[in-house]
C-alpha positions as CSV (number, residue, x, y, z in Angstrom):
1,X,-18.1,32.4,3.6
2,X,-15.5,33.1,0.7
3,X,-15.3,30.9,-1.8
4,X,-12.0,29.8,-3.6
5,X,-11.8,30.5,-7.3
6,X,-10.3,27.3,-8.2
7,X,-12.7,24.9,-9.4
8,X,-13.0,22.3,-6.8
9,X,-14.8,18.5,-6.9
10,X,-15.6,16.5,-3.5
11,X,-15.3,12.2,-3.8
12,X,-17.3,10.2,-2.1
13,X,-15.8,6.8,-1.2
14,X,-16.7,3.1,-0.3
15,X,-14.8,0.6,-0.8
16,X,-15.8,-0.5,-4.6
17,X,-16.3,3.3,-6.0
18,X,-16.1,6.8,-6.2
19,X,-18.4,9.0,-6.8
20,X,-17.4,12.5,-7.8
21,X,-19.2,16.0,-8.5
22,X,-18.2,19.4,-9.6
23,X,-19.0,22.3,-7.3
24,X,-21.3,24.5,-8.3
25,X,-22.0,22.8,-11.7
26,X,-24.4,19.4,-12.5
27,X,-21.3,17.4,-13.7
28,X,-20.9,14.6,-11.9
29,X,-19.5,10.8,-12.4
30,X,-18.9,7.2,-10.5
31,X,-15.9,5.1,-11.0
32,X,-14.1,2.4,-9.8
33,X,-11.9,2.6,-6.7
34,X,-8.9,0.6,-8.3
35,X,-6.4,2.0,-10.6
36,X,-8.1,1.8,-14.1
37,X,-10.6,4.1,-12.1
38,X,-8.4,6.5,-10.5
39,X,-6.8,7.0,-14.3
40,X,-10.0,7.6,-16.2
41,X,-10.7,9.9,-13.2
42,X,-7.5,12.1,-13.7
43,X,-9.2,12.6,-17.3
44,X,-12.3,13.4,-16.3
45,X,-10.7,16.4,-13.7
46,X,-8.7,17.4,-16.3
47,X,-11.3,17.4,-18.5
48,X,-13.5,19.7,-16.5
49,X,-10.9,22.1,-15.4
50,X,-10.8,20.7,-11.6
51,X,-7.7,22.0,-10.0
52,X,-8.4,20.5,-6.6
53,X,-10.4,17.8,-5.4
54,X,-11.8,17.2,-1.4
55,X,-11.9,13.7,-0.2
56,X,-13.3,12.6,3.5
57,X,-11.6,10.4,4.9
58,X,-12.9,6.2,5.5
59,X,-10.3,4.7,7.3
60,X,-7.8,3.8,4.4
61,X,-10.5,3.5,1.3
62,X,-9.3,7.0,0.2
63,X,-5.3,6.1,0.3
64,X,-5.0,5.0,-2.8
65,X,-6.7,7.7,-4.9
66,X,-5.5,10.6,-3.1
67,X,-1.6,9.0,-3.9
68,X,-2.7,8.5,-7.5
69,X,-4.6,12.4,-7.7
70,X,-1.4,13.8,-6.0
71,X,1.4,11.9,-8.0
72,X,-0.5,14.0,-11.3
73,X,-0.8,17.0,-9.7
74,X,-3.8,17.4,-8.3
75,X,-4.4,19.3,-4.9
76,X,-6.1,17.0,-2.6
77,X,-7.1,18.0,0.6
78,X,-8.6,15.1,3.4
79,X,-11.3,16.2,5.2
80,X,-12.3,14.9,8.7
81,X,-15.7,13.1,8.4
82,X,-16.9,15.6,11.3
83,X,-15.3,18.6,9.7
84,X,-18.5,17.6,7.1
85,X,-20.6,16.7,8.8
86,X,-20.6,20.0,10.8
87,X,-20.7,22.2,7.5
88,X,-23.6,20.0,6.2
89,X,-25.4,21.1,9.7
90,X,-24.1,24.9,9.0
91,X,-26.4,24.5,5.7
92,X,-29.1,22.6,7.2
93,X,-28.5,19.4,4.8
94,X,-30.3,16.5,5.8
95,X,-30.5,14.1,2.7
96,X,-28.3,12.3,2.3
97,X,-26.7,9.5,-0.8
98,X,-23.6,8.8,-2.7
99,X,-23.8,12.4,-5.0
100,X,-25.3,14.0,-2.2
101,X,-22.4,13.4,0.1
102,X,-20.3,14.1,-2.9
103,X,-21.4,17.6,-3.6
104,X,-21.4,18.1,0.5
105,X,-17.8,17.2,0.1
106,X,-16.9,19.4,-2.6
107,X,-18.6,22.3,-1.2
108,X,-16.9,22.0,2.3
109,X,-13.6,22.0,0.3
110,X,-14.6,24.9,-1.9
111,X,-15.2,27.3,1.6
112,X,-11.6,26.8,2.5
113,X,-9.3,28.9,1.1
114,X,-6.3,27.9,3.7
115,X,-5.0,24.9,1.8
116,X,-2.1,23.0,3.7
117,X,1.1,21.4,1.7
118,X,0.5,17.8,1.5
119,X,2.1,14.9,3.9
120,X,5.4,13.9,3.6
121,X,5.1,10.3,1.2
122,X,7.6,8.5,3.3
123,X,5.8,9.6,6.5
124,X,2.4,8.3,4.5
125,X,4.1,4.9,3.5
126,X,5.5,4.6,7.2
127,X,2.0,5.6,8.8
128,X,0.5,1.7,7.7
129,X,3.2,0.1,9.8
130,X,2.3,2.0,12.5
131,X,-0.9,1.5,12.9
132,X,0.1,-2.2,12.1
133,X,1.9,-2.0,15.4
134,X,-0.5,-0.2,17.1
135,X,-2.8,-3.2,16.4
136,X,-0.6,-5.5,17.5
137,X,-0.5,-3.5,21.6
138,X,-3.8,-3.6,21.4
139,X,-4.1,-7.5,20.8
140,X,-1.4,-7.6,23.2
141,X,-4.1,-5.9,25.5
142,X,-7.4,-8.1,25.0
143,X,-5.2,-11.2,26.1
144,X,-4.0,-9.7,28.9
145,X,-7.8,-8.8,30.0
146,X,-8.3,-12.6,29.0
147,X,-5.9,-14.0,31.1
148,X,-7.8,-12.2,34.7
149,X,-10.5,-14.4,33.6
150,X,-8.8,-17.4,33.4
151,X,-7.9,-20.3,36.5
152,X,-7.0,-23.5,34.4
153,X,-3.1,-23.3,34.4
154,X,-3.3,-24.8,30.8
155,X,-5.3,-22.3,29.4
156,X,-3.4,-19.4,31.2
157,X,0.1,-21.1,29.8
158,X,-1.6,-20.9,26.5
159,X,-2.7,-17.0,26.5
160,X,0.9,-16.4,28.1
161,X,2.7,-17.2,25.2
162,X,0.6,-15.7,23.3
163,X,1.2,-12.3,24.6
164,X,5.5,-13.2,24.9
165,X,4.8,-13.6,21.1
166,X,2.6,-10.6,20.8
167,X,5.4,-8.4,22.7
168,X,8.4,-9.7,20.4
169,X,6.6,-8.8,17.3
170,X,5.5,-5.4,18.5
171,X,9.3,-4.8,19.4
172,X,10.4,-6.2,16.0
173,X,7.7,-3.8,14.7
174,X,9.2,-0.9,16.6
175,X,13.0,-1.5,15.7
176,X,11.6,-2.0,11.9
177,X,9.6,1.5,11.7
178,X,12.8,3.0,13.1
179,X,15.4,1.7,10.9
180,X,13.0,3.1,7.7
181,X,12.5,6.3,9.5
182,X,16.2,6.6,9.8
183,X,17.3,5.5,6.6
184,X,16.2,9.6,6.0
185,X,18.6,11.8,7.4
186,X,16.3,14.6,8.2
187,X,13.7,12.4,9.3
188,X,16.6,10.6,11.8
189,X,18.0,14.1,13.2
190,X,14.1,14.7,14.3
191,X,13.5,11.5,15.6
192,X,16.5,12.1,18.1
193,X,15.6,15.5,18.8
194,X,12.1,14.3,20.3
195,X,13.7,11.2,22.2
196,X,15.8,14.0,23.8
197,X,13.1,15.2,26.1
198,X,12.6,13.5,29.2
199,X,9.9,10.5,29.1
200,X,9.4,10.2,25.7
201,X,11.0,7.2,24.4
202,X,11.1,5.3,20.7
203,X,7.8,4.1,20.4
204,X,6.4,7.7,21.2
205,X,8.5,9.8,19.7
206,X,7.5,7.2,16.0
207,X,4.2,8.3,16.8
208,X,4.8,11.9,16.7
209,X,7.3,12.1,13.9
210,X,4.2,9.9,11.5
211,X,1.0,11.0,13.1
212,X,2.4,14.7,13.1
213,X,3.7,15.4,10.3
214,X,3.2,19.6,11.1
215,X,5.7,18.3,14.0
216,X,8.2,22.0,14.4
217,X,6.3,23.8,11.6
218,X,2.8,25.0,13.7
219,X,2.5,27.1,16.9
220,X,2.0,25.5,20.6
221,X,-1.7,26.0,19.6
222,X,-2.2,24.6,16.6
223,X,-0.1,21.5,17.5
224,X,-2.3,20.7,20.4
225,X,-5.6,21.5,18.5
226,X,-4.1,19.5,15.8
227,X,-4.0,16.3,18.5
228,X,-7.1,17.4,20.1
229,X,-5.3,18.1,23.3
230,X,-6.3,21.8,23.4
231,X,-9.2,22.5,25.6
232,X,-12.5,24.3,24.5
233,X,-14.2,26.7,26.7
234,X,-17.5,26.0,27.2
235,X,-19.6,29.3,28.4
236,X,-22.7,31.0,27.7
237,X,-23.8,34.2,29.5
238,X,-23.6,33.9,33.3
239,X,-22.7,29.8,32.7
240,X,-19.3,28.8,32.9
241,X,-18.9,24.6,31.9
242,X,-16.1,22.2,31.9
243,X,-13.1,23.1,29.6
244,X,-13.0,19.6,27.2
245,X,-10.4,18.6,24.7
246,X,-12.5,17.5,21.2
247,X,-11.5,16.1,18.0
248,X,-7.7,15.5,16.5
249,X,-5.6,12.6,16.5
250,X,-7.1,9.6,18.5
251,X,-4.2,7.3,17.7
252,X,-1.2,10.1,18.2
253,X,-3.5,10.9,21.5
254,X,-3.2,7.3,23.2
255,X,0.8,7.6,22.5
256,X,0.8,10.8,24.1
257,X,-1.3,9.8,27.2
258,X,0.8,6.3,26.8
259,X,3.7,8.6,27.6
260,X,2.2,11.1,30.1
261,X,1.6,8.8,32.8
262,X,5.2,7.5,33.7
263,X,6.4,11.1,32.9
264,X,4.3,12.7,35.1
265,X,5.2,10.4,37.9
266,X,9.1,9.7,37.2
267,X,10.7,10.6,34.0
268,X,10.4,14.5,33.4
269,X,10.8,17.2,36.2
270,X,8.7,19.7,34.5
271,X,6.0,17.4,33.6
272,X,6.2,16.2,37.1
273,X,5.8,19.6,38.9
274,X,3.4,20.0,36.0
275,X,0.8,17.2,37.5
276,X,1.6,17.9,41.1
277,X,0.6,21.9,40.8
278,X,-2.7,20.6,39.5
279,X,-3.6,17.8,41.2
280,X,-2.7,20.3,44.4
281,X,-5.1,22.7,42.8
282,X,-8.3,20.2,42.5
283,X,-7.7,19.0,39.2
284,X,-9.1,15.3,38.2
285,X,-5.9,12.8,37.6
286,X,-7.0,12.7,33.9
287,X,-7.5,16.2,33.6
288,X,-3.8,16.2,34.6
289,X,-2.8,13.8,32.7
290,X,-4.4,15.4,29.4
291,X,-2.2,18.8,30.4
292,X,1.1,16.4,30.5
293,X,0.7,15.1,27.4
294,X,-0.1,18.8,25.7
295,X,3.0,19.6,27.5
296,X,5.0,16.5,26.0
297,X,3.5,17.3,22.6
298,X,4.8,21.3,22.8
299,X,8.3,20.4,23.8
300,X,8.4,18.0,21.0
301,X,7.3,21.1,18.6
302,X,9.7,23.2,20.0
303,X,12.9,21.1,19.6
304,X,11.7,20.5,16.2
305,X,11.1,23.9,15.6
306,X,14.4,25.2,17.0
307,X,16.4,22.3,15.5
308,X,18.3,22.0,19.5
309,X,18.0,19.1,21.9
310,X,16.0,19.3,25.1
311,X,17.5,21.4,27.6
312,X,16.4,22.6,31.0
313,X,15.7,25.9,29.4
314,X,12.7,24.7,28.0
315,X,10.7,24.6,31.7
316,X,9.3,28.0,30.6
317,X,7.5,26.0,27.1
């Protein structure tokens, strides 16, 4: 595999630290993961001639850093924990601490040469109060599976408001994320370009706009790959397997399957004729369902992409 000629480091982060190597050389150091540490790290990358730096991402550990790195010029890519993992496997690594991960890290980034721009800030900043919201639905979901288990009427009054208090913050939460997302022009003209397609309404088409930021600037392909809604064959010789979806998005997936359902069954023609020809044809209702929501995510490209509203001409997507 090619390697880039840029000098490249890999981070390795926890909560408390960093811990950072040079590939290809022994140079290597730990700081703190606060901002004193980030700056003394931006002069030690400096220092060393690192151009770009590969960070896996933890779940919000690596936010600030990457910010920080970026903001002084620094090309940062985030790496899927997986996407390591499996080049770790490619090179038969099996030992495994801080600087080990570290130098994992920094070779994984060193192998790719295709280095995408990075994510729109205000999509970034916006991308924390949605996941706020997303939070919020899914408390809104554990008191509703609460409730089947409940028979005193006080107790069931008590988990009842709960959940009327739970929906009018997660609508509060829905019109705030839209009022920042439109306080961007460009940002606005997308967000009503993806409502205009049948079945996807506000809360799905936020989801898309910040959890895909790519959203009009990738094929049909790489969009659904990108939210792990693009099936993998899965043959060997005379064997032919089960076609499965892998990988992407998790949280932009559960919008998009969210969405599918009452599309498929009221909402948008296409996607409707869509789930009928396959359930007609054998196909598993969440098989289905999986090919609606690719279908829903490739219109939503395609407006973007053409800058034009849904129209009926779009069938053929």
């Amino acid at each position: 595999m090619a390697q880039t000629s840029t000098t490249t480091a890999g981070i390795d982060t926890s909560k408390a630290k960093l811990d950072i190597v040079v590939h290809g050389r022994d140079e290597g150091w730990e700081v703190a993961n606060d901002l004193p540490g980030w700056r003394k790290l931006v002069q030690l990358l400096t220092k060393a001639g690192v151009k770009r730096v590969g960070i896996e991402a933890t779940g919000g550990y690596e936010r600030g850093v990457v910010e920080h790195l970026r903001a002084a010029g620094v090309i940062v890519l985030v790496l899927q924990p997986i996407q390591v993992k499996a080049f770790g496997r490619s090179r038969l690594r099996r030992a495994k601490n801080d600087t080990l991960d570290a130098a994992l890290i920094a070779a994984c980034a060193a192998s790719l040469e295709e280095v995408r721009s990075a994510p729109d800030p205000r999509l970034a900043e916006l991308a924390e109060q949605l996941t706020f919201l997303e939070q919020i639905e899914d408390d809104i979901k554990r008191f509703k599976t609460r409730l089947e288990h409940l028979d005193k009427p006080g107790l069931r009054r008590i988990v009842l408001d709960d959940i009327a208090r739970l929906k009018a913050r997660r609508l509060s939460q829905i019109r705030h994320i839209a009022k920042q997302l439109r306080a961007h022009h460009d940002l606005a003209v997308r967000l009503d370009l993806v409502m205009s397609i049948p079945g996807i309404g506000e809360r799905t088409a936020l989801a898309l706009l910040v959890r895909m930021p790519e959203l009009g600037r990738v094929s049909r392909e790489e969009v659904a790959a990108l939210a792990g809604l693009a099936p993998f064959d899965n043959d060997s010789g005379q064997y032919k397997g089960q076609r499965r979806i892998a990988g992407g998005r998790a949280r932009l997936r559960r919008s998009l399957f969210a969405a599918a359902l009452p599309a498929a069954f009221r909402w948008n023609k296409a996607v409707m004729a869509l789930y009928a020809r396959l359930t007609a044809a054998g196909k598993a209702h969440n098989a289905a369902l999986i090919a609606c929501a690719r279908k829903l995510l490739i219109y939503a490209n395609t407006v973007v992409q053409r800058g034009t509203p849904w129209t009926e001409k779009l069938l053929g997507v």
